[in-house]
C-alpha angles and dihedrals in degrees: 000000000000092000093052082046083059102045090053092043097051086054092055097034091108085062090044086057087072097044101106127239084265101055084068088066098045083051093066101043094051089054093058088071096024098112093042097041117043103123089059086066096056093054092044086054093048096052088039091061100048093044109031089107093078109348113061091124093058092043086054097055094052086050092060097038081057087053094046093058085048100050139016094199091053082052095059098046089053091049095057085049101052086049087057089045097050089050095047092056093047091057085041086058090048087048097046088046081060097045137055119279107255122201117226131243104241090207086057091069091046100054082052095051089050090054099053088051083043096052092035085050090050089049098049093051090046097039079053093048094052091054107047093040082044097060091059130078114270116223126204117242109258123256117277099027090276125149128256094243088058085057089060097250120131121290110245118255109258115255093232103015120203119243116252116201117227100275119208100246114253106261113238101256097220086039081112088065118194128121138302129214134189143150114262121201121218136153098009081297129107118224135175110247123183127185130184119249110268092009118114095205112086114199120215111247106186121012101182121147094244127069123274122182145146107066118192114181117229115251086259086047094234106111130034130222114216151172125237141159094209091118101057102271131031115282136148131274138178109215111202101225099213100043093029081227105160119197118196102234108186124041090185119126101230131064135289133165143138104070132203136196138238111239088240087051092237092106149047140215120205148159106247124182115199132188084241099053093033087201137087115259142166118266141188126212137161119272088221121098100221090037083051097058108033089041101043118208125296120236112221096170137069120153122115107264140069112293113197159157102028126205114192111215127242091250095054094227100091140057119212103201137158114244135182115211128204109256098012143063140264130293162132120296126183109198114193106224088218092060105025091188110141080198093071091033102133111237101227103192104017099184110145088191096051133059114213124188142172101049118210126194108209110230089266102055089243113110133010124215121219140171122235137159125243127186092344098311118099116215141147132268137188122213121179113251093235087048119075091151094049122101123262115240120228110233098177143314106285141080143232089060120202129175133240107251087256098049098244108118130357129226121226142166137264125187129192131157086001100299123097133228109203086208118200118223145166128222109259097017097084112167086032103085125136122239095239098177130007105199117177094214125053124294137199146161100033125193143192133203127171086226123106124246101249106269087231093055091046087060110039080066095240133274104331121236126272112238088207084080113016091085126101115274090237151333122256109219107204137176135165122220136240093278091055087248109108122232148224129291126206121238113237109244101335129139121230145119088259104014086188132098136169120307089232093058105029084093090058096045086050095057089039095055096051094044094056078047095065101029087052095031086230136071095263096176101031082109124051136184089218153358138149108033113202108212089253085070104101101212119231119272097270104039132098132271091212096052120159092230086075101055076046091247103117143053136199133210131220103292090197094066088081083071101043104110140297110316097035121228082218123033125171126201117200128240120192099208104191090295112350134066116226122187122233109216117217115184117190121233126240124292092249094054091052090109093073103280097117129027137352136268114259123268099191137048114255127225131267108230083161095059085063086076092037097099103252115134089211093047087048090056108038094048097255126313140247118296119259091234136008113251125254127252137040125299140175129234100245087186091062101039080048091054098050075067100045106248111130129205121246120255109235113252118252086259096046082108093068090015119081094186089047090060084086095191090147122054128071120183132196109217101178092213089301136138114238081245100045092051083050089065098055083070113026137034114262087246090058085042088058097039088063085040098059087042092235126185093249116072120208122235107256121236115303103261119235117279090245113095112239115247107273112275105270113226112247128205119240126273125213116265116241113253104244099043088056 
């Protein structure tokens, strides 16, 4: 109680600074009848109120004969203090008989008078406040000093509470139903998954040993077009949900992938890369099988530059597509199919700062939803189709949108730590999505359709896994020495400085290594730049002290393979991830696989390192730039195929842009969960471990190397050197 009183107090305490040293006083002896006559006090404050213009003494006087039915000892008290003052005003009249007569200021009385309503006023309400508080249980504060509410208990009503005006309730986001499906990666190998709306078991649709991605629903919702490379090259299919039946769409040597549907179901849109056009475009072809043969596929862009990703509207006469543009940047086109002039496309998006990508056409043609990255974060945004000017709005933080089947609210991805969220949101309710789908592997491409999963293909539980692939990647063959530290392993015919790395993490490397073989038809990392550091390795200006080559759990490729021609072996192709930049590693894969066999085009432009030399102030600054075109051919993502066997790339120091050994490209580590300290441990005494970091004079021996003699140093012929480090 003492605690609310407080509270209260502390509000009013401006008015209690004018209260006089007697109303203190006053105050004590009215709280000595406070709880008997309280009603007293009403009728005191009332007479008080019609009469304090001329009459405050009178109004007194009631007051304290009130007090004095109430409480004898009141009465007392009140007695002793009319005798002082009855023998202060008769020294006052001796005085006054001695001294000149002074006339009064009349406002003085009135000020007085004022007070005394003031001070009786402060005491009622207070008087009011005690009781009512009084009459409640009183809590203790919670431990700690926290708050109820953090206890769980229900938040106070506010004093004065704002008004908040009748809301239309947020619509649940999966209320369409229907069924999702996506690619899932697992195992370094790309499958089709599909879930029901609202359900929490996905069922496996393809399970070939080769990867299929890209699912787009039929209109009906009954088959699924696809992409898959289980023929050799990557070509189109339709899978026929209910049998499983799969027919093989497009014959052509090339590329195509990422297919669309017509709004009446009979065609499909497509990128296609050939041999003759050496660039990625948009294509349409029938969706039936023996149209599809006999007819071919119809080219509808030409422009240099990768065009990718198509949407076919609702109303069947437009393709919404992503194009690069020389000279420019990403973003969104829309293509009418009555007048197919990439002259007169609209730039939807039109952001040269900003690369936008996975165009979705909402149900009613209106709007069409996208993904882009600003500032670092990736999210996804909605523009009305009429509106190229207007602002995007900002539905939630993913990428790869696609809409319920009514238009009311999209479903996107969301990847961290290598698993994927297909999050469910609605347009203007961003921070309210629902989690749709929780998936512990990489996702992509999802797609939504208002039509059921066949009840004999639900339970049947789905395709069953192919045990081809559903096995680990690899084995990791570990043992610890006689000391309890584990050692080094060598690395089988590989060419490095230190061809050795931690025994933990050797196993990794070695799958690694075969699967980049026979994804780039040659032994791309069969030579390193680097592997194993012994402590007595100073690192470059620009890279870190705590590096993992030196816990023997990272390796690094040839840097100078960026520079080596046109097109590059090597390209990167930079990523600005919230604050840091991290690098995406494309290899290209051998001469003799160049006809679609291995790899993929690029779908990205890569970055410059060599501008950086180039003499352009700009360049200089900002690292490089983007290159002018995107090379020609088919690569692999060595970063993706690294990270299906845990080893991660390297984030680019703050100084990579003026800092040629901060850049970072080219070194990927495997950390196992593990602190660098931690790792360090695993090879060395924590004494050894203080000594390098201290940096002392005496360097400690590094970790006895394995009794096999490594493979003979291969001669390598020699790499260009990188231009500004001539």
């Amino acid at each position: 109680m003492l605690l609310r009183a407080f509270r209260v107090t502390d509000r009013l305490g401006n008015a209690f600074l004018r209260v006089n040293a007697w109303a203190a006083m006053a105050l004590a002896e009215q709280l000595a009848a406070f709880r008997h006559g309280l009603i007293g006090l009403f009728i005191a404050f009332w007479h008080l109120v019609t009469g304090f213009l001329g009459v405050g003494a009178l109004i007194a006087q009631k007051t304290v004969g009130a007090a004095r039915t109430t409480s004898r000892t009141a009465q007392q008290a009140v007695e002793v203090a009319s005798a002082r003052r009855e023998a202060t005003m008769a020294q006052r009249a001796v005085d006054a008989d001695l001294k000149p007569t002074i006339a009064k200021d009349p406002l003085l009385t009135q000020n007085r008078n004022l007070t005394v309503f003031a001070v009786l006023l402060l005491l009622v309400l207070l008087t009011f406040v005690v009781l009512q508080v009084g009459s409640r249980d009183d809590k203790p504060i919670p431990a700690g000093g926290l708050w109820p509410e953090a206890q769980g208990t229900t938040p106070p009503t506010a004093i004065f509470p704002t008004p908040i005006p009748t809301a239309t309730p947020v619509p649940d986001p999966l209320r369409e139903g229907g069924s999702l499906v996506y690619t899932l990666r697992e195992n370094g190998q790309e499958d089709l998954w599909v879930i029901g709306v609202g359900e929490s078991t996905p069922l496996r649709l393809t399970n070939d040993p080769a990867d299929d991605r890209d699912p787009a629903w039929s209109p009906d919702g009954t088959r699924v077009a696809f992409a898959s490379h289980r023929d050799g090259n990557w070509e189109l299919y339709i899978l026929q949900v209910d049998t499983g039946a799969i027919t093989r769409m497009t014959y052509t040597p090339g590329f195509e992938g990422a297919p669309t549907w017509s709004p009446d179901g009979a065609y499909l849109a497509y990128e296609g890369y050939t041999p003759e056009s050496e660039d990625l475009d948009i294509y349409i072809i029938s969706a039936d099988p023996g149209r599809a043969s006999s007819e071919g596929a119809l080219r509808v862009t030409y422009a240099p530059g990768p065009d990718i990703e198509p949407a076919w509207s609702p109303d069947g006469r437009h393709v919404a597509y992503t194009g690069w543009r020389t000279g420019g940047n990403q973003d969104v086109y829309i293509l009418s199919l009555d007048n197919p002039s990439e002259n007169v496309a609209v730039n939807l998006s039109h952001t040269p700062d900003i690369n936008e990508n996975y165009p979705s056409w909402s149900p009613d043609g209106s709007t069409i939803a996208y993904s882009a990255i600003v500032n670092g974060v990736e999210g996804v945004y909605v523009k009305p189709v009429q509106q190229p000017d207007a602002e995007p709005i900002l539905v939630g933080r993913g990428r790869m949108p696609a809409w319920a089947p009514n238009g009311s609210s999209l479903v996107y991805t969301l990847d961290y730590g290598g698993q994927t969220q297909i999050i469910a949101g609605t347009i203007g309710s961003f921070g309210a999505a629902t989690d749709a789908v929780a998936l512990s592997r990489p996702a992509t491409d999802p797609d939504w359709t208002r039509t059921a999963l066949p009840r004999p293909f639900i339970e049947s539980g789905g395709v069953l896994a192919n045990p081809d692939v559903s096995a680990p990647l690899y084995e990791e063959s570990e043992r610890r020495q006689a000391n309890g530290l584990y050692g080094l392993a060598p690395l089988n015919n590989v060419t490095a400085p230190q061809p050795y790395l931690s025994d933990r993490v050797n196993d990794a490397f070695e799958a690694l290594r075969l699967r980049v073989l026979e994804k780039a038809g040659y032994d791309v990392l069969g030579t390193l730049e680097d592997a194993f550091w012994p402590q007595d390795r100073p690192p470059e200006p620009g890279e870190p002290r705590q590096n993992w080559h030196y816990a023997g759990r990272a390796f690094s490729i040839d840097r100078d393979l960026v520079y080596a021609g046109f097109p590059p072996p090597v390209v990167v192709i930079r990523e600005d991830v919230e604050v840091d930049t991290y690098w995406r590693v494309c290899v290209r894969v051998t001469d003799e696989a160049q006809d679609g066999v291995l790899g993929e085009p690029l779908r990205q432009m890569p970055w410059d390192l060599t501008a950086r030399s180039s003499g352009d102030v700009v360049d200089y600054e900002r690292g490089g730039t983007l290159m002018t075109e995107i090379p020609t051919g088919y690569y692999i993502d060595l970063t993706q195929l690294a990270a299906d066997f845990g080893w991660q790339r390297v984030p680019a120091a703050r100084t990579w842009q003026y800092n040629f050994g901060a850049i970072q490209f080219w070194e990927f580590h495997k950390t196992g969960g593990l602190s660098w300290n931690d790792a360090m441990l695993e090879l060395y005494t924590s004494g050894e471990l203080n000594d390098f970091l201290s940096e002392a004079t005496h360097i400690p021996p590094p970790p006895p190397l394995p009794t096999e003699s490594p493979t003979p140093e291969i001669y390598r012929s020699p790499t260009p050197i990188p231009p500004d480090m001539q």
